[in-house]
C-alpha positions in Angstrom: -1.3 -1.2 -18.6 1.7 0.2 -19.3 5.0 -1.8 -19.5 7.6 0.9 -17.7 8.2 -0.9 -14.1 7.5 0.9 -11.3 8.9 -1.2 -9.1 12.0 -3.1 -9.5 13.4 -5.5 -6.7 16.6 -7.5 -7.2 18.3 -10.2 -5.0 16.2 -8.4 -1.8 18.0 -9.4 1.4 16.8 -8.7 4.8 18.4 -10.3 8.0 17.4 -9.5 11.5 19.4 -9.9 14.5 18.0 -11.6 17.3 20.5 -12.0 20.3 23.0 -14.0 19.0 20.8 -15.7 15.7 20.5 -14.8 12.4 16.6 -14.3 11.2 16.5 -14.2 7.5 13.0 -12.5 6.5 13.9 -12.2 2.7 16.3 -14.5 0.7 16.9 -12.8 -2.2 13.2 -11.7 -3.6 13.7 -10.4 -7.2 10.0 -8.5 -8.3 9.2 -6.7 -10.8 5.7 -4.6 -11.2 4.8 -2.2 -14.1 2.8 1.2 -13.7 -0.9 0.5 -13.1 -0.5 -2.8 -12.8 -2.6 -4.3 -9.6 -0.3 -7.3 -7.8 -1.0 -9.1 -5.2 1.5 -10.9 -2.5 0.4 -13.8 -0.9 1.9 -15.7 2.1 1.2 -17.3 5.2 2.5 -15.3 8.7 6.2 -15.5 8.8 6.5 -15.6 5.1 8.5 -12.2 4.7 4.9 -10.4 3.3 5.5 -7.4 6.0 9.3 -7.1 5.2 9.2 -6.8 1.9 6.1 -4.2 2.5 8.0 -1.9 4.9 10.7 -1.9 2.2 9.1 -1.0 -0.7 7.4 1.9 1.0 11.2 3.4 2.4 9.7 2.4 6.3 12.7 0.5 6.5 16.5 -0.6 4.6 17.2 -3.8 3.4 20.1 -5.7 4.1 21.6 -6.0 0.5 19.6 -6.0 -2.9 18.7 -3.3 -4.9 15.3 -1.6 -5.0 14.0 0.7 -7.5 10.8 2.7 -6.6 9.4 5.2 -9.9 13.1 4.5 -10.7 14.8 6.2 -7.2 17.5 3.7 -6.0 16.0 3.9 -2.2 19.4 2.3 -1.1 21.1 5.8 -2.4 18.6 8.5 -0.5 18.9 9.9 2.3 17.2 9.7 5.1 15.0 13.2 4.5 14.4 12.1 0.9 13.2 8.2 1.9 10.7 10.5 4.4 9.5 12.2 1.1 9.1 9.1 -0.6 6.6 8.1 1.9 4.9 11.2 1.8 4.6 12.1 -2.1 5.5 8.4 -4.0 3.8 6.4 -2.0 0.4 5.6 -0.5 -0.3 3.5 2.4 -3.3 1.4 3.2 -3.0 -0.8 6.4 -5.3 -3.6 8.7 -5.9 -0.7 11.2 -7.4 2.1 9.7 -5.7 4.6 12.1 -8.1 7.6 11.6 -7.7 10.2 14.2 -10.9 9.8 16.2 -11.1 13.5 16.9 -10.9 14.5 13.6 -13.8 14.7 10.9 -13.3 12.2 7.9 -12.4 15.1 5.7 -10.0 16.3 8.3 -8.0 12.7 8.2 -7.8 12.5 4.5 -6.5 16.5 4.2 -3.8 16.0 7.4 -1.7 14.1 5.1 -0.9 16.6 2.6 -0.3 19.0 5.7 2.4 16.7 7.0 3.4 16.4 3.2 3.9 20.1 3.0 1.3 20.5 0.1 -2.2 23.1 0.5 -4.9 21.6 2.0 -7.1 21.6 -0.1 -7.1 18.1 -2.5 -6.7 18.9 -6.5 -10.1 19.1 -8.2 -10.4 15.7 -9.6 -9.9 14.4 -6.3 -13.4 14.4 -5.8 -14.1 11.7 -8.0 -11.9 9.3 -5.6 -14.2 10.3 -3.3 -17.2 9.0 -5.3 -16.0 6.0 -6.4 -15.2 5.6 -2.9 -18.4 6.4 -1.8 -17.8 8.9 1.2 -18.3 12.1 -0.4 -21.7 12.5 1.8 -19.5 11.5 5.0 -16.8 13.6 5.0 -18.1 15.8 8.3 -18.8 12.9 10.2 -15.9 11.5 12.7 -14.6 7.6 13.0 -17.1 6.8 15.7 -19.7 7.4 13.4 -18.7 5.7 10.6 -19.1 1.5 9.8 -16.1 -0.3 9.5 -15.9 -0.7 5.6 -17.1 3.2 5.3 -13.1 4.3 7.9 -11.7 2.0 5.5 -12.5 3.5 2.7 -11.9 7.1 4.2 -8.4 5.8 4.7 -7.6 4.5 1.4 -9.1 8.1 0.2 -6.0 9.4 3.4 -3.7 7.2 0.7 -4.3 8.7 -2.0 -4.9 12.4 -1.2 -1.7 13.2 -2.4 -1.3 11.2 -5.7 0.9 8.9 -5.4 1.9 6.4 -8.0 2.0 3.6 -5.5 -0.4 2.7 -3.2 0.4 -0.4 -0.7 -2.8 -2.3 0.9 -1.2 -4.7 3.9 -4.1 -6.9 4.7 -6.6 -3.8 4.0 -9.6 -5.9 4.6 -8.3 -7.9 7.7 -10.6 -6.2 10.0 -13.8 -5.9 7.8 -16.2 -8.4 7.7 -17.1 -10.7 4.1 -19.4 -8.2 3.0 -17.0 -5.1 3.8 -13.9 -6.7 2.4 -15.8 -7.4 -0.7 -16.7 -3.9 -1.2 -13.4 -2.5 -0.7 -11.6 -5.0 -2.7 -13.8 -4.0 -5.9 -13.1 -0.5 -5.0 -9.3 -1.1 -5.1 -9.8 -2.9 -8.8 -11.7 -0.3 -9.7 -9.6 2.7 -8.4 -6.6 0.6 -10.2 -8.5 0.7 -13.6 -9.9 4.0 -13.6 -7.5 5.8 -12.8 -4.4 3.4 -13.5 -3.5 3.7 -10.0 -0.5 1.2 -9.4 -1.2 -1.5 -6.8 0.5 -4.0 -4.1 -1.5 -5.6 -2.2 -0.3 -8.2 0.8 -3.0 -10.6 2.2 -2.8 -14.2 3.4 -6.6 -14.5 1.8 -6.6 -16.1 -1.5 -9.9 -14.4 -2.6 -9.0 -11.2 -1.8 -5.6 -12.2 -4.0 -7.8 -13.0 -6.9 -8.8 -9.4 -7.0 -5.2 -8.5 -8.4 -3.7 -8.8 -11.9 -1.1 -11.0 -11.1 -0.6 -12.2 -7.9 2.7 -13.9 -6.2 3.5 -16.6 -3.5 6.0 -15.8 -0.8 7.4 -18.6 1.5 9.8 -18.6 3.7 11.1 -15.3 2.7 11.2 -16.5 -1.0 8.8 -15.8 -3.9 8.2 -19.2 -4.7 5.3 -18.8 -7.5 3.7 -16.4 -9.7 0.5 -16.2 -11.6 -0.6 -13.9 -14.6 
């Protein structure tokens, strides 16, 4: 693992505004992750898990702080070049696997580097993701046909279509049952030392956290612990 951060975070503020109150969701978060490292955040509901996911991936601005991503300020882009981050830098896994249910599996992994503006057609060693991931023999088939762990794993495959070298998982096994979350969980540890794909990883699950490098405890919009 190397020891160049990919990810620095420093004195991370975010306050909402509800009616007339004040609701802090991050109280100055400082974080730190290096390239191809494997993290995981851990927090109960409420904790400031989300926030601090939305930021990192440009879907929204923090208050104050500073945050580095592959060493772009994200405070100092613009609006088109935050969009790009999304598209290129970053990868995004979610709870719902949002596959377009009229679309082939193959079709909802190659629509992202339409909307990214690259050709269609994945880079050649792309098809290894595909085997580790195990779909390679489901790519004509659409959602409805495929289990629950299997549109999972087609949309962490959507994540990392174009190459990103940061791929966020927000409670990716929330909807999948013990055996299903196991799977994909080993799949992210092994996509992470394969291919030294950096990874963040939010869950409230403590043995999905164990899955990680290094994992951190949020609270209260804090990072109260961390564990190598």
């Amino acid at each position: 693992m190397s020891s160049e951060p990919i990810i620095e975070v420093s004195d991370l503020r975010k306050i909402y505004r509800a009616g007339d109150v004040d609701v802090y969701a991050l109280r100055g978060v400082d974080l730190t992750v290096q390239r191809g490292d494997f993290l995981t955040v851990i927090g109960p509901s409420g904790s400031g898990k989300s926030t601090l996911f939305h930021i990192l991936g440009g879907l929204m601005k923090p208050t104050s702080g500073i945050v580095k991503i592959a060493g772009q300020d994200i405070m100092r882009l613009s609006d088109a070049q935050r969009t790009n981050l999304r598209k290129v830098t970053v990868g995004f896994v979610f709870q719902k696997y949002n596959l377009l249910p009229i679309l082939s599996a193959e079709e909802n992994i190659t629509i992202a580097r339409t909307i990214a503006g690259l050709p269609q057609r994945p880079p050649a060693e792309f098809k290894r993701v595909l085997e580790v991931l195990g779909i390679s023999h489901r790519m004509h088939h659409k959602p409805r046909a495929l289990s629950g762990g299997e549109q999972q794993r087609v949309a962490i495959a959507r994540a990392l279509v174009n190459q990103p070298e940061i791929l966020l998982a927000d409670e990716p096994t929330g909807n999948l049952d013990t055996e299903n979350s196991a799977i994909v969980l080993k799949l992210l540890r092994q996509l992470n030392e394969e291919f030294r794909q950096t990874v963040l990883m939010i869950t409230h699950n403590p043995e999905a956290a164990s899955f990680g490098h290094r994992t951190v405890t949020m609270r209260d919009g804090r990072i109260s612990e961390s564990l190598d």
